[in-house]
Residue frames as a rotation matrix with the C-alpha (Angstrom) as fourth column:
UNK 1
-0.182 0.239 -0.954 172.09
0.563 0.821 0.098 79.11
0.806 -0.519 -0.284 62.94
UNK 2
-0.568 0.105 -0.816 172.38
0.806 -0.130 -0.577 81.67
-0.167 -0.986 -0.011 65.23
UNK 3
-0.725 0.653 0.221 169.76
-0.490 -0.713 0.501 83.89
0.485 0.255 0.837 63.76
UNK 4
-0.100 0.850 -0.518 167.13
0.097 0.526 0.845 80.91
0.990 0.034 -0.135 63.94
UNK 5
-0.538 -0.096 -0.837 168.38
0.703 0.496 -0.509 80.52
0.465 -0.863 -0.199 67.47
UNK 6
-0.994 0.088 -0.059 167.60
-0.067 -0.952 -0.299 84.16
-0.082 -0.294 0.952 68.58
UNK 7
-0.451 0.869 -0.203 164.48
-0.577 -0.111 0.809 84.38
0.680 0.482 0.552 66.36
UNK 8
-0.145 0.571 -0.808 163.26
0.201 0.816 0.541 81.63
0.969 -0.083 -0.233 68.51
UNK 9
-0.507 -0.284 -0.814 164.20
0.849 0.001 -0.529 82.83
0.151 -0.959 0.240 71.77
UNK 10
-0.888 0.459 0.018 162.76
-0.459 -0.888 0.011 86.54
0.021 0.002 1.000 70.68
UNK 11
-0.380 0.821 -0.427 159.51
-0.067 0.436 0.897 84.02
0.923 0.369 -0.110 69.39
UNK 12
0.030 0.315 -0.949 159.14
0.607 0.748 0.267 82.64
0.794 -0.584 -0.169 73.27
UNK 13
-0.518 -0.084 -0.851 159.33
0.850 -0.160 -0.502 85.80
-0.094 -0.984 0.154 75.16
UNK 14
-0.746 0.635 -0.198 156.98
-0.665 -0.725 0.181 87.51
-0.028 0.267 0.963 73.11
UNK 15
-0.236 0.947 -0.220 154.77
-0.501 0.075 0.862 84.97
0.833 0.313 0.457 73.78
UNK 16
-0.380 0.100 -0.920 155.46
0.888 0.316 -0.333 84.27
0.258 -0.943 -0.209 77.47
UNK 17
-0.786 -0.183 -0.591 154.67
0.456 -0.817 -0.353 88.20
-0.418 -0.547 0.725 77.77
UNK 18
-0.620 0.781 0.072 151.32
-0.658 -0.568 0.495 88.17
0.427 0.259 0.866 75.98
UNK 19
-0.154 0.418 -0.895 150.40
0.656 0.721 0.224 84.93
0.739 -0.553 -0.385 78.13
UNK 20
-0.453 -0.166 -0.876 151.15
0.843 0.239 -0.481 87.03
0.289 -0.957 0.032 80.96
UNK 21
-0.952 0.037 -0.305 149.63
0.058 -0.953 -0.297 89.93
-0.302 -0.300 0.905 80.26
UNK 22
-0.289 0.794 -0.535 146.52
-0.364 0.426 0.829 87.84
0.886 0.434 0.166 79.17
UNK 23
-0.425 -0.090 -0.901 146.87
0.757 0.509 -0.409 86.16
0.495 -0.856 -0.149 82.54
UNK 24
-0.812 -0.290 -0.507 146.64
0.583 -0.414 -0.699 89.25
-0.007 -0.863 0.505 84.22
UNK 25
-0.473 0.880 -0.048 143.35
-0.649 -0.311 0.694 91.04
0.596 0.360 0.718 82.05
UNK 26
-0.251 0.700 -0.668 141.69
-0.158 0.652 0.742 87.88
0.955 0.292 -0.053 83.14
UNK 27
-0.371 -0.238 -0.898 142.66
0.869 0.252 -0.426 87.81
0.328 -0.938 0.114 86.74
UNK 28
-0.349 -0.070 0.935 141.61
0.093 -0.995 -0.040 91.90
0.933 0.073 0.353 86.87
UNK 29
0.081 0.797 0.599 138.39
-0.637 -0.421 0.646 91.13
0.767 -0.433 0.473 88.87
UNK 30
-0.875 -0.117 -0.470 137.92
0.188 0.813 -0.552 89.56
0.446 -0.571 -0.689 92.20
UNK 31
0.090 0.987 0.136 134.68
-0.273 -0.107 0.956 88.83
0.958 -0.123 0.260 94.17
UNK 32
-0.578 -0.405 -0.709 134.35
0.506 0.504 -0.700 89.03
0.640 -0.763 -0.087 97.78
UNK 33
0.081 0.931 -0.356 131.82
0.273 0.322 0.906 88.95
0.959 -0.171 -0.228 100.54
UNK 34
-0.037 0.041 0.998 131.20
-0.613 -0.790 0.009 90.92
0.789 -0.612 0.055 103.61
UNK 35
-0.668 0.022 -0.743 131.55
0.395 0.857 -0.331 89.00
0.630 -0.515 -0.581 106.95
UNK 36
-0.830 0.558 -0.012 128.82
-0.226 -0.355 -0.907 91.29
-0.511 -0.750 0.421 108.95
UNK 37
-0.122 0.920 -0.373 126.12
-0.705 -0.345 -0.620 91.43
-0.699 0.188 0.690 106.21
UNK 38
0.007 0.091 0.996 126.90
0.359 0.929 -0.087 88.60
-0.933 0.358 -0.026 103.75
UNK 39
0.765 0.199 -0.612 127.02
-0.407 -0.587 -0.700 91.54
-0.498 0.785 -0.368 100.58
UNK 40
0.278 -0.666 0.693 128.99
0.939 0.339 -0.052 90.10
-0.200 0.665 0.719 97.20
UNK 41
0.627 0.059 -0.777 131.07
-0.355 -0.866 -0.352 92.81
-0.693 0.497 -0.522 96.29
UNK 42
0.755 -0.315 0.575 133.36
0.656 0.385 -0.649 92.67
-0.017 0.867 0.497 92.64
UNK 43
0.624 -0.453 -0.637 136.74
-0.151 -0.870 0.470 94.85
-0.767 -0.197 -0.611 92.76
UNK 44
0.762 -0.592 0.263 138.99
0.541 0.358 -0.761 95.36
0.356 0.722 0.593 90.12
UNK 45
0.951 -0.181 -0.252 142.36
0.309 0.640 0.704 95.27
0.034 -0.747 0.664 90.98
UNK 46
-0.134 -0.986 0.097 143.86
0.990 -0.137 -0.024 97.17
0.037 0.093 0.995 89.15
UNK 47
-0.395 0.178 0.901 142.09
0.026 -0.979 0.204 100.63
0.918 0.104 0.382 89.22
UNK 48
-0.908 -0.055 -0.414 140.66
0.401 0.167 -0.901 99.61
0.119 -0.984 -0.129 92.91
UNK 49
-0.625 0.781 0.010 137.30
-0.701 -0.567 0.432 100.76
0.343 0.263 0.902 91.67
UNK 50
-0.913 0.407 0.032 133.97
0.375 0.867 -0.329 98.07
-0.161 -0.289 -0.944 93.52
UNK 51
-0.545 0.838 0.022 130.60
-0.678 -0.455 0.577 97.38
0.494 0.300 0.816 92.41
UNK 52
-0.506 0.530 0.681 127.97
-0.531 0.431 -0.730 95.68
-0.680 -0.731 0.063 95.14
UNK 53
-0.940 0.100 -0.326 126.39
-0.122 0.793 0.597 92.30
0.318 0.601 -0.733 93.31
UNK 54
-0.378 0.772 0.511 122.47
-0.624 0.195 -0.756 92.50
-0.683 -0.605 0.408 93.82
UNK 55
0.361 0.765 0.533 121.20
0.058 0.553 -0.831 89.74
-0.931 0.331 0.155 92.59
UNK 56
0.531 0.079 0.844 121.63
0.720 0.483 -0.499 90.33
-0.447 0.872 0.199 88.91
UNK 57
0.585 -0.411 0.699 123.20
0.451 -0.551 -0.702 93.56
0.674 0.726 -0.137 88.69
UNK 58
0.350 -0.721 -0.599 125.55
0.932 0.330 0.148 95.78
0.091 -0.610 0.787 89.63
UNK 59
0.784 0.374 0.496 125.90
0.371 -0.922 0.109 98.63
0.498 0.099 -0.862 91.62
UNK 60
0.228 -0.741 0.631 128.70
0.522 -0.454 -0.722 100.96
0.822 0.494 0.284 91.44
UNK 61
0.285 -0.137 -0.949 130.37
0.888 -0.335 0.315 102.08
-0.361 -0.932 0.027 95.16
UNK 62
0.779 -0.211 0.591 130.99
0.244 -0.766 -0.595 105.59
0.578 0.608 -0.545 94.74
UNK 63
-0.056 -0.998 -0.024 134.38
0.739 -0.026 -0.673 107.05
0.671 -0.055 0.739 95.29
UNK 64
0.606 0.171 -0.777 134.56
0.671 -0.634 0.384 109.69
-0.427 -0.754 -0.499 98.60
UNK 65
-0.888 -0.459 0.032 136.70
0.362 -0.655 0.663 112.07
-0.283 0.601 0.748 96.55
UNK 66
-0.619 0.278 0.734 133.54
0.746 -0.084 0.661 112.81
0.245 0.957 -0.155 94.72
UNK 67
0.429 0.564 -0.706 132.40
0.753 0.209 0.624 114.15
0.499 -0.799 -0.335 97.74
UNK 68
0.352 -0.419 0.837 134.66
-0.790 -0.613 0.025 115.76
0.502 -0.670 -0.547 99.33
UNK 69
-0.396 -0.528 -0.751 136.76
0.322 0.686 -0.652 114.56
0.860 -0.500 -0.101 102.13
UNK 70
0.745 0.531 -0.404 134.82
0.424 0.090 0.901 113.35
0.515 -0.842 -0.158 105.42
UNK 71
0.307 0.345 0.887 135.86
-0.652 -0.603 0.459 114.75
0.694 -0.719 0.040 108.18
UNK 72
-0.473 -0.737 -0.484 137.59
-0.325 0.656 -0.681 111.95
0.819 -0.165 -0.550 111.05
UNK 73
-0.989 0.001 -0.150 135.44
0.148 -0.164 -0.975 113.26
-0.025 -0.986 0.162 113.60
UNK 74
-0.286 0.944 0.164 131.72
0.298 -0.075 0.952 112.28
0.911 0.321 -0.260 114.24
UNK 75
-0.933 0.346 -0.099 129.41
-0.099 -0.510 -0.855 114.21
-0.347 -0.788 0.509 115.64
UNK 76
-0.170 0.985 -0.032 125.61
0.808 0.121 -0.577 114.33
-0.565 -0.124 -0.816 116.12
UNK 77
-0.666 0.119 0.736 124.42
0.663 -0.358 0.658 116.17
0.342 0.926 0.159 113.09
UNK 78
-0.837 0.197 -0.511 122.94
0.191 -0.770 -0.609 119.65
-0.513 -0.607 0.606 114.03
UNK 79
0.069 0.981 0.181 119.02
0.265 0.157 -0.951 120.25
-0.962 0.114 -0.249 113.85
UNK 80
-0.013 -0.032 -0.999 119.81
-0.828 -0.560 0.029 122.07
-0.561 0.828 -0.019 110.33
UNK 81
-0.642 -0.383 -0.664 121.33
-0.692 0.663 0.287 119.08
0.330 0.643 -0.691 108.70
UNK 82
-0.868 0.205 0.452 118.85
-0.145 0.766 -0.627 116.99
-0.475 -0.610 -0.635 110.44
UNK 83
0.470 0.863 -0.184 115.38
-0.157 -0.123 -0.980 118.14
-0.869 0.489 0.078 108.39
UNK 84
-0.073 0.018 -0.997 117.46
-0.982 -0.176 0.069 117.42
-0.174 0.984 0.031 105.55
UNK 85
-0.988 0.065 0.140 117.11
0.089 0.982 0.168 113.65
-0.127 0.178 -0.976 105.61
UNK 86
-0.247 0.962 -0.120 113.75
-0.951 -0.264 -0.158 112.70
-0.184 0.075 0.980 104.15
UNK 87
-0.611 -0.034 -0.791 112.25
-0.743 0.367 0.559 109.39
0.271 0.930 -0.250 103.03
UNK 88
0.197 0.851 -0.488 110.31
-0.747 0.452 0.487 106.18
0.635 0.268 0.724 103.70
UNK 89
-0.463 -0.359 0.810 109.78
-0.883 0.270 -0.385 103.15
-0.080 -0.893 -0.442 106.00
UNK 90
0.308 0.480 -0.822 108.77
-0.651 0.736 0.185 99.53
0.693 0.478 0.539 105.79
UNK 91
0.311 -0.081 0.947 108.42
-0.867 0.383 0.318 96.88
-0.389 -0.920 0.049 107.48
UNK 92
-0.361 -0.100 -0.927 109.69
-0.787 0.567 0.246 93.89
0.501 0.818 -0.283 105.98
UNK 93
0.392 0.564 -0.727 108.54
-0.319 0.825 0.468 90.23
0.863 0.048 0.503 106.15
UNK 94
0.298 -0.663 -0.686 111.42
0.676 0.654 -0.339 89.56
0.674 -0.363 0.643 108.74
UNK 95
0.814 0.389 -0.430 110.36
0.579 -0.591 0.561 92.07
-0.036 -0.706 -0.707 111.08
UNK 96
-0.141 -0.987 -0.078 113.06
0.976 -0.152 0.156 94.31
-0.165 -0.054 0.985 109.97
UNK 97
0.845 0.338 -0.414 112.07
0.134 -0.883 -0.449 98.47
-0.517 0.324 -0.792 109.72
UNK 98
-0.317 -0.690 0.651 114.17
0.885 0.031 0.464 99.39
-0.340 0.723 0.601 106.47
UNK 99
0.509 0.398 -0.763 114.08
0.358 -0.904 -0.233 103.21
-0.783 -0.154 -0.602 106.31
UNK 100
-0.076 -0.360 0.930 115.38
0.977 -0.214 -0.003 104.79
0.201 0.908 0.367 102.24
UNK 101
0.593 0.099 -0.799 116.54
0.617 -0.693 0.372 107.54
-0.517 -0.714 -0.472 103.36
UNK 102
0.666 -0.425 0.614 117.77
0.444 -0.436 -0.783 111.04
0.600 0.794 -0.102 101.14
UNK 103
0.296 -0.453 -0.841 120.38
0.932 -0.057 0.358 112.89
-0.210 -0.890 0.406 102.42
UNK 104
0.472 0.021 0.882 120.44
0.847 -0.288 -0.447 116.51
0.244 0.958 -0.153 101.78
UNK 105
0.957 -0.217 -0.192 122.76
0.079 -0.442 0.893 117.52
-0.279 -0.870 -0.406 104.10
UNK 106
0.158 -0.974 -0.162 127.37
-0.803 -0.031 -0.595 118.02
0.575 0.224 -0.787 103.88
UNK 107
0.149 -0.401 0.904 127.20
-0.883 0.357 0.305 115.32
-0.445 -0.843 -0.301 106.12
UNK 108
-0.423 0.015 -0.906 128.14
-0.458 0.859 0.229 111.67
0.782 0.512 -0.356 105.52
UNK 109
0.184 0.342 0.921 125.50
-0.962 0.254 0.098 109.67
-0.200 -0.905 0.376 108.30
UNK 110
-0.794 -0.602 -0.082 127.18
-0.540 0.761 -0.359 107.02
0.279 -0.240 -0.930 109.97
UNK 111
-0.894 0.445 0.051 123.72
0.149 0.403 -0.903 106.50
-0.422 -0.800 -0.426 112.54
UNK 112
-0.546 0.757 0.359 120.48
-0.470 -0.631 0.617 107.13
0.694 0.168 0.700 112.12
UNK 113
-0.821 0.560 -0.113 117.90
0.112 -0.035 -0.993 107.26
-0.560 -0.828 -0.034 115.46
UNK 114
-0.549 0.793 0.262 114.50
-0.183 -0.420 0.889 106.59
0.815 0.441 0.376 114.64
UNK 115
-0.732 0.565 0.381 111.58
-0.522 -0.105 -0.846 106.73
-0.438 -0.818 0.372 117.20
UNK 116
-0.666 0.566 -0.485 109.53
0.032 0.672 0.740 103.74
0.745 0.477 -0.466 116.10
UNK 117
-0.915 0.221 0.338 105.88
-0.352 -0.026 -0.936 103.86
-0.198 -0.975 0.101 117.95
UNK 118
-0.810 0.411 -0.419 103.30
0.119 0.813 0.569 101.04
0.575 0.411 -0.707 117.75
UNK 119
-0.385 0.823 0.417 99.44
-0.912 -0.269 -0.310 101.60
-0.143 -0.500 0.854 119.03
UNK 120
-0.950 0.130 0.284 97.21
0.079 0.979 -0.186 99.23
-0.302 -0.154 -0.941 120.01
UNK 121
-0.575 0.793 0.200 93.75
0.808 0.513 0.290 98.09
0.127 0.328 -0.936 119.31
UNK 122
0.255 0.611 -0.749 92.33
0.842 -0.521 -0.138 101.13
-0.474 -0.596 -0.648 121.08
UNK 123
0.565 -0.246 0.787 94.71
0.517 -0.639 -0.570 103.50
0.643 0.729 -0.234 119.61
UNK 124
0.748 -0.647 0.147 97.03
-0.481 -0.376 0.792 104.18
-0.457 -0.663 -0.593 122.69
UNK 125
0.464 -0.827 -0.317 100.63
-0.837 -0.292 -0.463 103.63
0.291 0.480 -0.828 122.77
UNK 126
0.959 0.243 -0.149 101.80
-0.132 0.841 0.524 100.31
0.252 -0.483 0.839 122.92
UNK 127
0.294 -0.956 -0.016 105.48
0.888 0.267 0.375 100.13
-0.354 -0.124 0.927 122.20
UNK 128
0.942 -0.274 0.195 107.76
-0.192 -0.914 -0.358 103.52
0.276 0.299 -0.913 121.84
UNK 129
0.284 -0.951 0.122 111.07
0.754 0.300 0.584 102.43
-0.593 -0.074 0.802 121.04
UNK 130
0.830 -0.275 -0.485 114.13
-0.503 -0.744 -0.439 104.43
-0.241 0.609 -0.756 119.77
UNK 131
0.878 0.097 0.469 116.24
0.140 0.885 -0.444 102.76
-0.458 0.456 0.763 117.40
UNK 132
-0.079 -0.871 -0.486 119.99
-0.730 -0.281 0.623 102.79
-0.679 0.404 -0.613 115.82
UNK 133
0.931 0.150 0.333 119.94
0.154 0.667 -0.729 102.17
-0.332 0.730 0.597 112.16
UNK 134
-0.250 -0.968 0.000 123.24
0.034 -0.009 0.999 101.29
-0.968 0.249 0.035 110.22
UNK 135
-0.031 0.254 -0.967 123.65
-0.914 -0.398 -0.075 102.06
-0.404 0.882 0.244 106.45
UNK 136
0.802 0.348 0.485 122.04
-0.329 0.936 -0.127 98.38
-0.498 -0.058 0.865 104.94
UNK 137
0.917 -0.333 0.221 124.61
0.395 0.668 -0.630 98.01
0.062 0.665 0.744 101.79
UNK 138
0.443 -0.604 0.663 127.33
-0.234 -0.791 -0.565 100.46
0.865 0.096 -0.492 102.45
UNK 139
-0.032 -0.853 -0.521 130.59
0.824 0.272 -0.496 100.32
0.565 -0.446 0.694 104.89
UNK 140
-0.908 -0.362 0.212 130.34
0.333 -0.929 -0.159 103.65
0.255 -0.073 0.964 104.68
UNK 141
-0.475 0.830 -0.292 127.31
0.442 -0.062 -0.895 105.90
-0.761 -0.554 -0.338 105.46
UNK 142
0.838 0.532 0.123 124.69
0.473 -0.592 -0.653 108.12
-0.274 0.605 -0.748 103.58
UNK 143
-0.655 -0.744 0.134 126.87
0.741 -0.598 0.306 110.25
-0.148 0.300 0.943 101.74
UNK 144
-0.346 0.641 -0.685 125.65
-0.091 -0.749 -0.656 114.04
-0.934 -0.165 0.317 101.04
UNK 145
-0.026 0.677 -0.736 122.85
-0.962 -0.216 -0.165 114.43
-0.270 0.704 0.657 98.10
UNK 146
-0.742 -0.112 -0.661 122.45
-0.369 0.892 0.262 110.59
0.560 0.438 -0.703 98.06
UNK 147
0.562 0.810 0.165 119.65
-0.683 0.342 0.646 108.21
0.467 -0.476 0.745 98.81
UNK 148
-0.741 -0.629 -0.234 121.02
-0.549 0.769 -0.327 105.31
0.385 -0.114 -0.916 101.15
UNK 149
0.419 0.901 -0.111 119.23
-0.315 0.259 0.913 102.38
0.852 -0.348 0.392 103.36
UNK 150
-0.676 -0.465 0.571 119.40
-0.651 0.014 -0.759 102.14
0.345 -0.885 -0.312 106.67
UNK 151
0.314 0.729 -0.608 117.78
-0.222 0.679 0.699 98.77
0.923 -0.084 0.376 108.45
UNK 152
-0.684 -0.524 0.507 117.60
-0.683 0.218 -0.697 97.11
0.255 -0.823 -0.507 111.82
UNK 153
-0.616 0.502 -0.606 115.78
0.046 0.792 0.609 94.79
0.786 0.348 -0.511 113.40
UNK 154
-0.154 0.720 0.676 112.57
-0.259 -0.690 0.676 95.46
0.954 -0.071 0.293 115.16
UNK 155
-0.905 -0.418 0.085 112.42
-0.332 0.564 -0.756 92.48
0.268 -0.713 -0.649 117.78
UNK 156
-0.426 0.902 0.065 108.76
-0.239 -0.043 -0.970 92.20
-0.872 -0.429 0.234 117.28
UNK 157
-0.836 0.108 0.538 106.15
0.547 0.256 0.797 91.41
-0.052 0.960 -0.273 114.89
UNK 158
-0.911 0.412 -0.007 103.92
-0.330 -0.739 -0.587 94.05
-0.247 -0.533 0.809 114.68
UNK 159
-0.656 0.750 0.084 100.67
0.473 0.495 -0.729 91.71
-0.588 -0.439 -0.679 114.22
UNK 160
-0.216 0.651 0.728 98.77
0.913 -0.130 0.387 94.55
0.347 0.748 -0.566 111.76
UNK 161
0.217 0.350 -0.911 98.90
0.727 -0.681 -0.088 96.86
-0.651 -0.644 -0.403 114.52
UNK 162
0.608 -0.158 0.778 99.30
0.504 -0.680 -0.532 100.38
0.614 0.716 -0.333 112.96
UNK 163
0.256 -0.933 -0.252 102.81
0.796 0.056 0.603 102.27
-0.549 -0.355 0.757 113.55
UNK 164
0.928 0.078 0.364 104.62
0.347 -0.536 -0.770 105.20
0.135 0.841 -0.524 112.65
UNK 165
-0.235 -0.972 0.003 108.58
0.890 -0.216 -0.402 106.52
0.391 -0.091 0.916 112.67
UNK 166
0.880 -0.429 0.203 110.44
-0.355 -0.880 -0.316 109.65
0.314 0.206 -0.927 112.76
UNK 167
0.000 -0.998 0.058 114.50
0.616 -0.046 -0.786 110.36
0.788 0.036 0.615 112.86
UNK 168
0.881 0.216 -0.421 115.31
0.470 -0.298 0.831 111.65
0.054 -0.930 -0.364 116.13
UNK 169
0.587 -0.807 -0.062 119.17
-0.202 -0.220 0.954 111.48
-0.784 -0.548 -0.292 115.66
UNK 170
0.981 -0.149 0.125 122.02
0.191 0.615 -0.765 111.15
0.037 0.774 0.632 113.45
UNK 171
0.465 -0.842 -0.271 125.82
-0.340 -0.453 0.824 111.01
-0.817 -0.291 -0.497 113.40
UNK 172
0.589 -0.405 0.699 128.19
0.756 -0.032 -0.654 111.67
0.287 0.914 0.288 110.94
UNK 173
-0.024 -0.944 -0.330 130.99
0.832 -0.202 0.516 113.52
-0.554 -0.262 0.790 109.60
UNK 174
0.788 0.274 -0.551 130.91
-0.240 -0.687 -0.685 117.16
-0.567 0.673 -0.476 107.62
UNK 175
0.209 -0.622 0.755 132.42
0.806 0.546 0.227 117.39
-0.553 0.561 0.616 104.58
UNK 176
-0.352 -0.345 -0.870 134.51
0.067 -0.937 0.344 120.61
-0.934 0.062 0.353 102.96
């Protein structure tokens, strides 16, 4: 009688302890949403590893270890590190200038300064604005040898007029 009893008791706490460790596989992941930009991100909970939800897939945040370790202290990124950013501009539909931007600098850029100037009809200068862009999907910034995006919003609509950029500035941190 008191075998069965045991046996039963051993029966119910091996199977309160694969509930719970079923419970806990299932529970791993959690989804949660930026309150500046509105981004879905997915974290699991137990390695503390997050991938950014676009739309249908998912893209892996990379770890700053892999990197190196930033630096605490930002500074305006010296003219060297400064030709190493390269890449593109657009305007989107929602007058936003969305600049994909490499980074082939040690730095991690926090800012980026562009120098956004619009011509008119003639072909003079109409608007010459300079611009702080934040990284679009990222807490963090550009990391080094990585593409990031950096976006802001123009305050205009630029009508067809023709327009061109450049990076004036950036800050960031070095990395060892």
């Amino acid at each position: 009688m008191q075998k069965t009893i045991l046996g039963i008791v051993a029966l119910i706490v091996f199977g309160a302890v694969v509930a719970y460790y079923s419970y806990l596989d299932h529970n791993r992941f959690k989804v949660t949403t930026t309150t500046s930009h509105g981004i879905a991100y997915e974290v699991d909970t137990k390695t503390g590893e997050s991938w950014m939800l676009a739309g249908a897939t998912k893209v892996r945040q990379e770890d700053p270890k892999a990197f190196g370790k930033a630096t605490e202290k930002t500074i305006e990124l010296p003219h060297e590190a400064l030709t190493m950013l390269h890449g593109t501009a657009a305007v989107s539909r929602i007058n936003h200038i969305e600049c994909a931007i490499y980074n082939g600098s040690n730095y991690e850029v926090t800012e980026l300064y562009v120098r956004v100037v619009v011509k008119n009809e003639v072909g003079n200068d109409e608007i010459d604005r300079i611009y702080m862009m934040s990284p679009e999907y990222s807490s963090r910034g550009g990391l080094p040898f990585k593409n990031t995006n950096f976006e802001t919003d123009l305050g205009f609509e630029l009508n067809g007029r023709e327009w061109s950029w450049r990076i004036t500035k950036a800050i960031g941190s070095a990395h060892e």
